[in-house]
KOLZA-505061 format. One record per residue (C-alpha): residue in three letters; x, y, z. Coordinates in Angstrom, 1 decimal, decimal comma. Example, Ala and Ser with C-alpha at 12.3 -4.5 7.8 and 13.67 -1.06 7.14 Angstrom:
BEGIN
(site "ALA"; (12,3; -4,5; 7,8));
(site "SER"; (13,7; -1,1; 7,1));
//
This chain:
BEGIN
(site "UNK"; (-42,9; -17,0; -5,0));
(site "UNK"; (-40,2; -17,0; -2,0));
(site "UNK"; (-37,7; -13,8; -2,5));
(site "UNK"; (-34,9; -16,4; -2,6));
(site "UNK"; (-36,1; -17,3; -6,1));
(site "UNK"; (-37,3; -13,7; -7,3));
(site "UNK"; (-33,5; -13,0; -8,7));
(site "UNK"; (-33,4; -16,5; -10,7));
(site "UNK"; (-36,8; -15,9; -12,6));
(site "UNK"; (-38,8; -13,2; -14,5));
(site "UNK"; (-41,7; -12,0; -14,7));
(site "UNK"; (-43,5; -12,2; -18,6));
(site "UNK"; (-43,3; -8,5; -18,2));
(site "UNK"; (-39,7; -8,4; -17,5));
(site "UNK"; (-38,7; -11,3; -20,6));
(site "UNK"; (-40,7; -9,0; -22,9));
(site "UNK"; (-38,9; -5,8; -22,7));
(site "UNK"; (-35,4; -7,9; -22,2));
(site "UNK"; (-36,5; -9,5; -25,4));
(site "UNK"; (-38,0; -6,3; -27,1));
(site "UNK"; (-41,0; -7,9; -27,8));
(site "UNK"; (-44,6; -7,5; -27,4));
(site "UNK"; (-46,3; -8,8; -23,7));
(site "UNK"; (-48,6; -11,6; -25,3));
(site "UNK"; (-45,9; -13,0; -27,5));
(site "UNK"; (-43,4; -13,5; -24,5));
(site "UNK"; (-46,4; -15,3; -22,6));
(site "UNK"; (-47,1; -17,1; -25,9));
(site "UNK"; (-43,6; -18,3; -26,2));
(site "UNK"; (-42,8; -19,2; -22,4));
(site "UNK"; (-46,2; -21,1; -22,1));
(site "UNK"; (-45,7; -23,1; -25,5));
(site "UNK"; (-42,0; -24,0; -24,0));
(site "UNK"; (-40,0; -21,5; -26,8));
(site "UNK"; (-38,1; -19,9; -24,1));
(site "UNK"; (-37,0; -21,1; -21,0));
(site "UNK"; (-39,2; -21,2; -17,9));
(site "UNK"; (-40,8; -23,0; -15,1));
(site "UNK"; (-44,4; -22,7; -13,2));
(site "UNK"; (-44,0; -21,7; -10,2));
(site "UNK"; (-47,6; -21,7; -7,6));
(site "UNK"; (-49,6; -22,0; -10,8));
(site "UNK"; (-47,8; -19,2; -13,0));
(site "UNK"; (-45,1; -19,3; -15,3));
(site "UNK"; (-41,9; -17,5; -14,8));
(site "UNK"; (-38,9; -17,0; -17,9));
(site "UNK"; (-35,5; -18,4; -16,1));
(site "UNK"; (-33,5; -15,1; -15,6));
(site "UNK"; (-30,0; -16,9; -16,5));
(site "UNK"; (-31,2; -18,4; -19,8));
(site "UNK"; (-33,8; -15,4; -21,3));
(site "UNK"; (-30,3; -13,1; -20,7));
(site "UNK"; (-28,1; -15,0; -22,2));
(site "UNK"; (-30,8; -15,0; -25,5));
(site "UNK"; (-31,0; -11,1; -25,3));
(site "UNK"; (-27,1; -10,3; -24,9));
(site "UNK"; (-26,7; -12,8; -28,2));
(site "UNK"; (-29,8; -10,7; -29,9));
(site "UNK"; (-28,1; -7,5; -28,9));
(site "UNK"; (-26,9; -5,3; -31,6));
(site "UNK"; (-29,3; -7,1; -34,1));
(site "UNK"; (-31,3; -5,3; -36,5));
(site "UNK"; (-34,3; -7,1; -38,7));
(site "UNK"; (-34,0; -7,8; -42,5));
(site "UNK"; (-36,6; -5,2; -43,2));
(site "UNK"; (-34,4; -2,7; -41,3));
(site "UNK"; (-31,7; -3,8; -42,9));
(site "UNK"; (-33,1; -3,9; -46,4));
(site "UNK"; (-33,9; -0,2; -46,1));
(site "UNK"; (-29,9; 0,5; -44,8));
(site "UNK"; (-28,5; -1,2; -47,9));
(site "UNK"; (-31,9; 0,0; -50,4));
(site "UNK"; (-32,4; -3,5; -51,4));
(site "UNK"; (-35,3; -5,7; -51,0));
(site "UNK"; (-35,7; -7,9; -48,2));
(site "UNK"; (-35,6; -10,8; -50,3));
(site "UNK"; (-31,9; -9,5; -51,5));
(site "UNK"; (-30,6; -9,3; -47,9));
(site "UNK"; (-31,8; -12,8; -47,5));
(site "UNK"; (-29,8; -14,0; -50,3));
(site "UNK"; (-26,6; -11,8; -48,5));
(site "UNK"; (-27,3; -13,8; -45,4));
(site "UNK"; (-28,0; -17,3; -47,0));
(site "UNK"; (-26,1; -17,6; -49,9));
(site "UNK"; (-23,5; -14,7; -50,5));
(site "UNK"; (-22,6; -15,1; -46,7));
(site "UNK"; (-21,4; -11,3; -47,3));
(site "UNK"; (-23,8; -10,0; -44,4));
(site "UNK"; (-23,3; -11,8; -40,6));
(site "UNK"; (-27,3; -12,8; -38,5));
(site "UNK"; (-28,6; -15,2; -36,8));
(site "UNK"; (-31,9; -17,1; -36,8));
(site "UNK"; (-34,3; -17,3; -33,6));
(site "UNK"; (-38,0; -18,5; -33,1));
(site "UNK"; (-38,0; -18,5; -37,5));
(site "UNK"; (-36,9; -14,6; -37,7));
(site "UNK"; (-33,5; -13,7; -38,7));
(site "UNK"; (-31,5; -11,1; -36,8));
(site "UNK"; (-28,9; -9,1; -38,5));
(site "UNK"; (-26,4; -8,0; -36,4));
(site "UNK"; (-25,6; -4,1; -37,5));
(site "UNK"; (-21,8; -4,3; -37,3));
(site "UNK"; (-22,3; -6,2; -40,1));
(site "UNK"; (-24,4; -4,4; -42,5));
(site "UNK"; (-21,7; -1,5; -41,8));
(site "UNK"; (-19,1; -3,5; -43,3));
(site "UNK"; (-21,2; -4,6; -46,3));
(site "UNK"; (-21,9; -1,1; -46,6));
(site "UNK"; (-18,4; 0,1; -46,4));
(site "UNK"; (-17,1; -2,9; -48,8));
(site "UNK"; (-20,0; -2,0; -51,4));
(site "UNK"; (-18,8; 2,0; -51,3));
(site "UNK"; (-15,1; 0,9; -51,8));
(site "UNK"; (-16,4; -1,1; -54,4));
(site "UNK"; (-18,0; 1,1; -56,3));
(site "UNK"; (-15,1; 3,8; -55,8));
(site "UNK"; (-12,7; 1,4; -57,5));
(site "UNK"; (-15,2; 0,9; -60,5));
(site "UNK"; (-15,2; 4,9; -61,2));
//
């Protein structure tokens, strides 16, 4: 690949750990077309602009089972925060939800103040 292109693409290598994720499921995901890339002299290549974009959005994120052991509920209860209480702010990517931290302070905070109130 020219060097004019090196700084618009990355490498599988380079999505992964912008992604935190495992090597083989960033190849996975930019062969099956899940994020955004091209092939480029026979290889394929994340586009740089795109893949950042996804990880500034996923920044700050924590997973439901992290978050269920934060709040000392199930994961199934933090689902229902998510889905149906609304009291708890994430966002779902490539079927996994990311719950963004900031928000699981301020259910934690809400729920002490609650239970202050109730003593």
């Amino acid at each position: 690949m020219g060097h004019e292109l090196m700084g618009e693409y990355l490498s599988t290598q380079e999505t992964a750990e912008l992604l935190g994720i495992d090597y083989s499921t960033a190849r996975r995901w930019l062969r099956a077309g899940k994020l955004p890339s091209d092939k480029i002299a026979n290889r394929i290549f994340g586009r740089k602009a795109e893949i950042e974009c996804k990880a500034n959005e996923l920044r700050g994120t924590i997973s439901i089972e992290e978050t269920a052991i934060l709040i000392d509920r199930a994961p199934r209860t933090v689902n229902h925060l998510i889905i149906v209480d609304k009291k708890i702010t994430a966002i779902k990517w490539m079927r996994r939800w990311f719950v963004f931290k900031d928000s699981v302070e301020k259910y934690l905070k809400d729920r002490e103040d609650r239970e202050a109130k109730n003593v």
